[in-house]
C-alpha positions, 0 to 999 in steps of 0.5 A: 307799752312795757317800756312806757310802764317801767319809765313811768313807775321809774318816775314816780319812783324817783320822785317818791325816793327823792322826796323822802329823802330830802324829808329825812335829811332837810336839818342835815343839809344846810350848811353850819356856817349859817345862823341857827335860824337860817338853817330852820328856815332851810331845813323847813323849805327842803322839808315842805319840798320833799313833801311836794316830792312824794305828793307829785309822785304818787299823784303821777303814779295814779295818773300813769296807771290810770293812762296805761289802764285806760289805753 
């Protein structure tokens, strides 16, 4: 039971860190060969999925520990 914990909160974990990250460098990653308003449409789409990210998990923490406290 520990271990399925410790995968869970990896989990949300991974996607929370993913999401911020992704949040905090969506108008550094695309690239600069493209027009400026293609780069603010990426940089929008990586921003709204990193938002998705750190929604996800932590809606997926609340679940596993809702699991792990109901078993």
């Amino acid at each position: 039971m520990v271990v399925a914990v410790l995968v869970h909160v990896g989990i949300a974990l991974s996607l929370v860190l993913l999401g911020l990250w992704g949040r905090s460098h969506a108008t550094v990653v695309p690239p600069v060969w493209m027009t400026h308003a293609e780069r603010l449409r990426r940089a929008k789409t990586m921003h709204r999925g990193g938002t998705a990210c750190v929604v996800f998990g932590a809606l997926y923490a609340i679940a596993a520990a809702v699991a792990v406290i109901a078993s």
